[in-house]
C-alpha positions in Angstrom: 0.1 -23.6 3.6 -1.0 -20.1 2.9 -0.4 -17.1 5.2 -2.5 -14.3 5.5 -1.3 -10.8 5.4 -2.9 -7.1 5.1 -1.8 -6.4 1.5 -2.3 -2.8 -0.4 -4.3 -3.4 -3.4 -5.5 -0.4 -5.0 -7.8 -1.6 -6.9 -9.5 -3.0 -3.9 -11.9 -1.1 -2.3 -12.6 -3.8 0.5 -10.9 -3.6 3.8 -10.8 -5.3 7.3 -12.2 -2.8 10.6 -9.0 -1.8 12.9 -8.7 -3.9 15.8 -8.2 -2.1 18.7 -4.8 -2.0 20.1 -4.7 -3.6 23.6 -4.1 -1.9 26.7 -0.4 -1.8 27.7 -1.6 -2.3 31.6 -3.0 -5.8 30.1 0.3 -6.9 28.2 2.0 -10.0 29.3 4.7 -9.3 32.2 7.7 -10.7 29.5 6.3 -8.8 26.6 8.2 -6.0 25.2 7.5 -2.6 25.8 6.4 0.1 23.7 9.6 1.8 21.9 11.8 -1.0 21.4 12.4 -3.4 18.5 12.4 -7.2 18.5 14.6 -8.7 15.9 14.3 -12.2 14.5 15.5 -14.5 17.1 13.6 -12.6 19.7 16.6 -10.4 20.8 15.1 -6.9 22.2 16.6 -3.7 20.9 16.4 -0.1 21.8 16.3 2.5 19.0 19.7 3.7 19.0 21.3 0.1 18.6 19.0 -0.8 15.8 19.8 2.7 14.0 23.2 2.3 14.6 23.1 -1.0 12.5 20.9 0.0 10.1 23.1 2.6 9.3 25.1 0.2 7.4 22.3 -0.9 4.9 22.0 -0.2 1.4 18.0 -0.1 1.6 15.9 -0.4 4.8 11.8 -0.9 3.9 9.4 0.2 6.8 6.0 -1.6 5.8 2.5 -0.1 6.7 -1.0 -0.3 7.1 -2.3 2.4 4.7 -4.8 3.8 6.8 -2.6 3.6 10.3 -2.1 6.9 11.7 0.3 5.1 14.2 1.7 3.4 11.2 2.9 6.5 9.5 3.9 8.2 12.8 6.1 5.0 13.4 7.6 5.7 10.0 8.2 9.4 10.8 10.3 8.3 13.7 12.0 5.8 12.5 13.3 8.2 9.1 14.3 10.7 11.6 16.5 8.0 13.5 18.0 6.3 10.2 19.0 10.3 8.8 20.3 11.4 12.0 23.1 8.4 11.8 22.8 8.6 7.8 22.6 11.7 6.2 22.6 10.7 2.6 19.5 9.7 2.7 16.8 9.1 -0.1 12.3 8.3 0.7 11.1 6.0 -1.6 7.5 5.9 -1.8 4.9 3.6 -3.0 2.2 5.8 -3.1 3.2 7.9 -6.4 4.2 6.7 -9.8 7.0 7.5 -12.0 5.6 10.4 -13.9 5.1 11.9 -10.0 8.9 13.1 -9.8 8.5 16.1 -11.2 6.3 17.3 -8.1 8.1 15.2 -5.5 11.5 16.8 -6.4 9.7 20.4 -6.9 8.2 19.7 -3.5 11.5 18.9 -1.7 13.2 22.1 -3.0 10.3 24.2 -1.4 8.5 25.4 -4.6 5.1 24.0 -4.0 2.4 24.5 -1.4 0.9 21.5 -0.2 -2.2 22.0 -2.3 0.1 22.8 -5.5 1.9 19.1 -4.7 -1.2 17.2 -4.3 -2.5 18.5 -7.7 0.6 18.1 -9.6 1.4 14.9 -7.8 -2.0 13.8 -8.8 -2.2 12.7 -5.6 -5.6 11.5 -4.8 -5.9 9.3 -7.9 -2.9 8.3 -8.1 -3.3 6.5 -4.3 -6.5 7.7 -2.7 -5.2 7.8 1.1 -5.7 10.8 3.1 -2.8 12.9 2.2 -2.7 14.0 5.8 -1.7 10.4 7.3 1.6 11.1 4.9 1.9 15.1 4.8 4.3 15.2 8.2 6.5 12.8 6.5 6.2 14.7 3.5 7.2 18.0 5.7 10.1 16.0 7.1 11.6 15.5 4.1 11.3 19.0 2.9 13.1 20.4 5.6 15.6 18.2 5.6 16.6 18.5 1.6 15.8 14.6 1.7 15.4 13.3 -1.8 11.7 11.8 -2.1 11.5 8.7 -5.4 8.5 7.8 -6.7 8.9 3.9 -6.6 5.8 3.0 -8.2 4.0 3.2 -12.0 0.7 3.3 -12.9 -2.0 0.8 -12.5 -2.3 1.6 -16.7 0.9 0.4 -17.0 1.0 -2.0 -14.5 -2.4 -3.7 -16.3 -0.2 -3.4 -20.0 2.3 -5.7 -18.5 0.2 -8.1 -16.6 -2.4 -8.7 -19.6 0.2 -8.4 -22.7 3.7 -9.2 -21.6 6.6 -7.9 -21.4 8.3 -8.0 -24.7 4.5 -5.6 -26.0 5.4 -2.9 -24.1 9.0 -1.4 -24.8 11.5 -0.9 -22.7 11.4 3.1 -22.1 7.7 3.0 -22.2 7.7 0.4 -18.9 11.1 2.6 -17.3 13.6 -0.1 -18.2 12.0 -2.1 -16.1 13.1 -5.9 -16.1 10.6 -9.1 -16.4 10.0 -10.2 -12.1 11.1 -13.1 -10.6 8.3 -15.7 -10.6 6.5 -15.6 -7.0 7.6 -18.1 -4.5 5.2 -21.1 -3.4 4.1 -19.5 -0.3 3.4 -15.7 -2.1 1.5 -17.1 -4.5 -0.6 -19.0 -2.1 -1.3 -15.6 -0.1 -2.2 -13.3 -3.0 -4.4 -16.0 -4.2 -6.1 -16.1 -0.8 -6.3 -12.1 -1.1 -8.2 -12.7 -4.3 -10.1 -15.2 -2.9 -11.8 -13.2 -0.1 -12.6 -10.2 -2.7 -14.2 -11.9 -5.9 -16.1 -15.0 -6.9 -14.4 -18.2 -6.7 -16.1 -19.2 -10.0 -13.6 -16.3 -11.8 -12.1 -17.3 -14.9 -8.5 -18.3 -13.4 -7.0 -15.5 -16.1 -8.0 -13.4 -13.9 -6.2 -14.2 -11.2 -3.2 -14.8 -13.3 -3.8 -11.4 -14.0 -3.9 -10.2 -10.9 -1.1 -12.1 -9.3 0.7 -10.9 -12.6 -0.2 -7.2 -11.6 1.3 -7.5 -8.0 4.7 -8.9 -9.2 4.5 -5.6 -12.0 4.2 -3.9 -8.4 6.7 -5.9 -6.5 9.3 -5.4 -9.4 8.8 -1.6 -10.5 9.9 -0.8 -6.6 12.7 -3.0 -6.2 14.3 -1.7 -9.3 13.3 1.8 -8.2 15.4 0.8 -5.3 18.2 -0.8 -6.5 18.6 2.5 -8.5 18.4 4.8 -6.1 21.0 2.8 -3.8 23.6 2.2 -6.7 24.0 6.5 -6.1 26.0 5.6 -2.7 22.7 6.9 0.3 20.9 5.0 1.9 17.5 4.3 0.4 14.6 4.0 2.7 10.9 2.6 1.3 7.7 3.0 2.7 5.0 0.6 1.3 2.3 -1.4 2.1 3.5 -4.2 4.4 2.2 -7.4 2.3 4.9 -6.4 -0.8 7.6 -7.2 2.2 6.5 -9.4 4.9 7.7 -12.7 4.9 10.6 -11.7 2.8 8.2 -11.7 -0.5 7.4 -9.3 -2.6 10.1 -6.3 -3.2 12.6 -7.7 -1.2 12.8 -10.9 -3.4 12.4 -9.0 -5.9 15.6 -7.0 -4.8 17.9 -10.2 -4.2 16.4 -11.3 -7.6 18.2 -7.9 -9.1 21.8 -8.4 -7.1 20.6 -6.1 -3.9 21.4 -8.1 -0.6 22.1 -5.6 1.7 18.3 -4.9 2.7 16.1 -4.9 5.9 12.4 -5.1 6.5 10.7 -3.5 9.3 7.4 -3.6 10.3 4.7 -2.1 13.3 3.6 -4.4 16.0 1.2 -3.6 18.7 1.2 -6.5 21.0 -2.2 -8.2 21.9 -2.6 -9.5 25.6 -0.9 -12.6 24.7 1.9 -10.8 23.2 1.8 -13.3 20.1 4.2 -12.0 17.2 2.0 -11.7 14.8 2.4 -14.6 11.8 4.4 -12.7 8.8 7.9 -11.9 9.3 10.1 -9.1 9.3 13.6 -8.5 10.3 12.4 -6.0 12.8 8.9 -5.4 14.5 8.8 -2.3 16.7 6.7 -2.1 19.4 3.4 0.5 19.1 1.5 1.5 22.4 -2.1 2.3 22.5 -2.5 5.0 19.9 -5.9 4.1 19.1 -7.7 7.3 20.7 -5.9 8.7 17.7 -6.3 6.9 14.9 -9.3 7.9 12.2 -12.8 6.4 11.9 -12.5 3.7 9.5 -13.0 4.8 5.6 -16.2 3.7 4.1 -15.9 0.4 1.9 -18.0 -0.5 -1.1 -17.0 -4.1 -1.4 -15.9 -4.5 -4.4 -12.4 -5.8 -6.6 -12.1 -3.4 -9.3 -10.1 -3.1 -12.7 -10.0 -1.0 -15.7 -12.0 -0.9 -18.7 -12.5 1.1 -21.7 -15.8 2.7 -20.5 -15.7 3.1 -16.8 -14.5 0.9 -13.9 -14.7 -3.3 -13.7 -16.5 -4.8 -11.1 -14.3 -8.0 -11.2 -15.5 -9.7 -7.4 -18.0 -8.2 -4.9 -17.7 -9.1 -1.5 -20.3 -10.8 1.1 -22.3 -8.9 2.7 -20.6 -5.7 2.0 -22.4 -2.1 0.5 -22.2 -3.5 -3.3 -24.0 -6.8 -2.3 -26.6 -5.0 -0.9 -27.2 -2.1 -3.8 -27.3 -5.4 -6.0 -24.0 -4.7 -8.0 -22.6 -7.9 -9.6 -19.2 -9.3 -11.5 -18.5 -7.6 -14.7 -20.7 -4.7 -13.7 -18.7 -1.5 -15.3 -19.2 1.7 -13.2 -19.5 4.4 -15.4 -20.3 7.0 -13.1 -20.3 8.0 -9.2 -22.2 10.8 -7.3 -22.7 12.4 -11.2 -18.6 12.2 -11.8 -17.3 10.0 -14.7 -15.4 7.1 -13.7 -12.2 6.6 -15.6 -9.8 4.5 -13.8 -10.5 2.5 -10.1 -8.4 5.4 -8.2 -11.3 7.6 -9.5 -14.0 5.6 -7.2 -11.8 4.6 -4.3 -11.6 8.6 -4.6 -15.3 9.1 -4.3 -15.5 6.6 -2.2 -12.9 7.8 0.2 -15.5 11.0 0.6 -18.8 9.5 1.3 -20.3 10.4 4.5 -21.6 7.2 7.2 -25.2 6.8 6.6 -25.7 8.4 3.0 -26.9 7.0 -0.2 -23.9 7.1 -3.3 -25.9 6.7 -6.8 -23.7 4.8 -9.5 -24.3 4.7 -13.3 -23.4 1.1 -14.6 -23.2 -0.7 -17.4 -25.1 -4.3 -17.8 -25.3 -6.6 -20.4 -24.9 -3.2 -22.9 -27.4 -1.0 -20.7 -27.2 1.7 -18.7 -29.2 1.6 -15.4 -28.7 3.4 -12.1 -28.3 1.8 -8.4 -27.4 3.3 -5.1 -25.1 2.2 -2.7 -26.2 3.0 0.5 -23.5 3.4 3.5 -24.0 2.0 6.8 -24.5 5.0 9.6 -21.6 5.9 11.6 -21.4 3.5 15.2 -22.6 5.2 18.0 
């Protein structure tokens, strides 16, 4: 049976709305409160004892929502907990690939403004997020001397291995990085629900070999990342998306696959009204109050699963009744162009994307059938 999860795809720029986080006044009278942890086997923990235990593992991964502000904020904390009981302490992070370091390491020792580090960490198309849901982490780290890693490689590199193998692309060109374990059953049956609900069902099925190929490229380049980082003696703490570690998939199979054991996975929770746990597991779910007065207005969402291509960006799978539907964009549409900019690789839209204004109209430049034609994409106002 498949399980649904919230998992980070870049190249999709399709998303769920945030569901508002519950009132604590209309929690259930046994449900955990805000601030501790539950831990599998429904045991309730406070901060310090978790920490405390934690202290003693080789890599600890706190999952996200990308978007979350209360995700990230949860994260903060929890950093600042693990490093005040472990101060050899290195941030992985998802969000930037290998050739990243550079700027990560010249951001830690204080060299860089934050506008310097977000152009030389290439930042925005390189991930696309809102810098600013991950700049007090950032800051954190800075004035701590924490070593930040760049965990991940880019979605080039990631598509090289996916389409032509392993044994095309040579060893230093890929980081040393190993072949993945093959996904588990139940992994394979949620990414191929993921790519179900983003493009057409009538897809070649290479495709979706390819993209579950893509995700275990993903899964892989951060466990070894990892395993690297760890083998130095600190403790190694990961932030990514929560779908490459709920359930136990993703990079922490990935990890036992390359010898790591000694690993935890945490994960956010705010409790509904029923206090349901929600389905995917973690070793840890800490308990989030109402933070939604805080949290951003939902990014603006084209609809669309997107890959690379020679001339522009792929439409691979529009979704129903989403902004692409309704500009009339179809499958193997290849964007050449948004709002006048050329369109090189899919973080380049989700970028322009990530910009447009409720209500507007965004003209795209495609390629169809071996002509050029024009369409606009027009945004839905903001709610009142």
């Amino acid at each position: 049976m498949s399980r649904s999860r919230s998992f980070p795809v870049r190249s999709l720029c399709v998303g769920t709305a945030l569901a508002w986080l519950a009132p604590l006044a209309a929690l259930a009278d046994d449900c955990p409160v805000p601030g501790q942890w539950q831990v599998a086997g429904g045991e309730t923990l406070t901060t310090t004892g978790l920490m405390a235990e934690l202290a003693g593992t080789d890599v600890v991964l706190l999952g996200e929502q990308h978007d979350r502000l209360d995700h990230h904020r949860w994260q903060l904390h929890t950093l600042a907990a693990l490093h005040a009981h472990r101060p050899e302490m290195v941030i992985g992070l998802e969000m930037l690939p290998r050739e990243a370091q550079p700027a990560l390491d010249a951001w830690v020792a204080g060299e860089l403004d934050e506008a310097a580090f977000l152009e030389q960490s290439d930042w925005r198309r390189a991930w696309g997020f809102d810098p600013d849901l991950y700049l007090p982490i950032l800051h954190f780290a800075r004035m701590q001397r924490i070593p930040l890693l760049a965990l991940n490689v880019t979605p080039e590199l990631r598509g090289r291995l996916a389409s032509e193998g392993w044994a095309a692309v040579p060893e230093q060109e890929r980081f040393g990085i190993t072949p993945p374990a093959p996904a588990q059953p139940a992994y394979r049956a949620s990414l191929e629900a993921i790519y179900a609900e983003h493009a057409d069902r009538d897809q070649d099925p290479a495709n979706l070999e390819r993209f579950i190929a893509a995700q275990l490229v993903w899964d892989r380049a951060m466990a070894s990342a990892l395993v690297d980082a760890a083998a130095d003696g600190p403790l190694v703490a990961g932030l990514l998306g929560e779908g490459h570690l709920a359930d136990g998939d993703g990079v922490p199979y990935q990890l036992d696959d390359l010898g790591l054991g000694n690993h935890r996975s945490l994960l956010p929770w705010a409790p509904g009204p029923d206090c349901q746990l929600p389905a995917a597991k973690a070793d840890a779910r800490y308990v989030l109050g109402d933070e939604s007065a805080f949290q951003p207005p939902d990014p603006p969402r084209l609809g669309v699963l997107i890959g690379e291509h020679a001339e522009g960006v792929l439409v691979q799978g529009i979704a129903p009744e989403s902004v692409a539907e309704a500009a009339g964009l179809a499958e193997g549409d290849v964007i050449v162009s948004a709002a006048g900019l050329p369109m090189a690789v899919p973080a380049d839209l989700t970028a322009v994307i990530g910009r447009q204004a409720p209500g507007t109209l965004l003209p795209l430049e495609i390629r169809r059938d071996g002509e050029r034609q024009e369409v606009l994409a027009r945004f839905p106002p903001a709610a009142s």
